[in-house]
N, C-alpha and C positions, 0 to 999 in steps of 0.2 A: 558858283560851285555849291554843290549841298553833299552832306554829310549823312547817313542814316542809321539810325540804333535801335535796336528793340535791346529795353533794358526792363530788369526787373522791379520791384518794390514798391513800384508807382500807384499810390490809393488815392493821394489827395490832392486838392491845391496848394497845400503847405509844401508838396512833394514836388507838385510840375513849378512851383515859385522856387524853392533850393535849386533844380536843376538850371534853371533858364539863368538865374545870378552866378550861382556856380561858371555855365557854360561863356557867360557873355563876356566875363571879364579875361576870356581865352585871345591872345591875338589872330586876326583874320573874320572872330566871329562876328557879323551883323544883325544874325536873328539865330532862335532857337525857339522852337514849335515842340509843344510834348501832349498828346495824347496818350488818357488816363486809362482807357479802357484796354486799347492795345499795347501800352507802354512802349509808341514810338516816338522816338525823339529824332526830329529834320532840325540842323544845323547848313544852316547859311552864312556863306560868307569867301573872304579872296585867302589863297592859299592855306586851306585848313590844314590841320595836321590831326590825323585821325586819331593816331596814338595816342596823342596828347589829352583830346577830346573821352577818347574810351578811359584813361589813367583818370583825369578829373573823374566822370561818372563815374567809377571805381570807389573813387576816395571820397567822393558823398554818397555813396551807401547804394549807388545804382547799377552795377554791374550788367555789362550785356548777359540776354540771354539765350 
């Protein structure tokens, strides 16, 4: 199952690094891919939960846009 986000604030590798640790330590997640240019974020993994995924990005500073 994969998860899809365009979120905002995304400049750096400091940035796609907070997100990916941020996202991974989420239950179900297996991978998290983040693309700096488009600020898309693919989340992989068994029964996501979206909400949960959108609240983290939230609360490290990436809000979908």
């Amino acid at each position: 199952m994969e998860e899809h986000f365009k979120v905002k604030n995304v400049k750096c590798g400091g940035c796609v690094a907070a997100i990916e640790t941020g996202l991974e330590g989420l239950p179900g997640v297996q991978s998290v891919k983040v693309v700096i240019e488009s600020g898309q974020v693919t989340v992989t993994g068994e029964q996501l939960d979206r909400g949960a995924l959108a609240a983290k990005l939230d609360e490290l500073g990436y809000p979908e846009a």
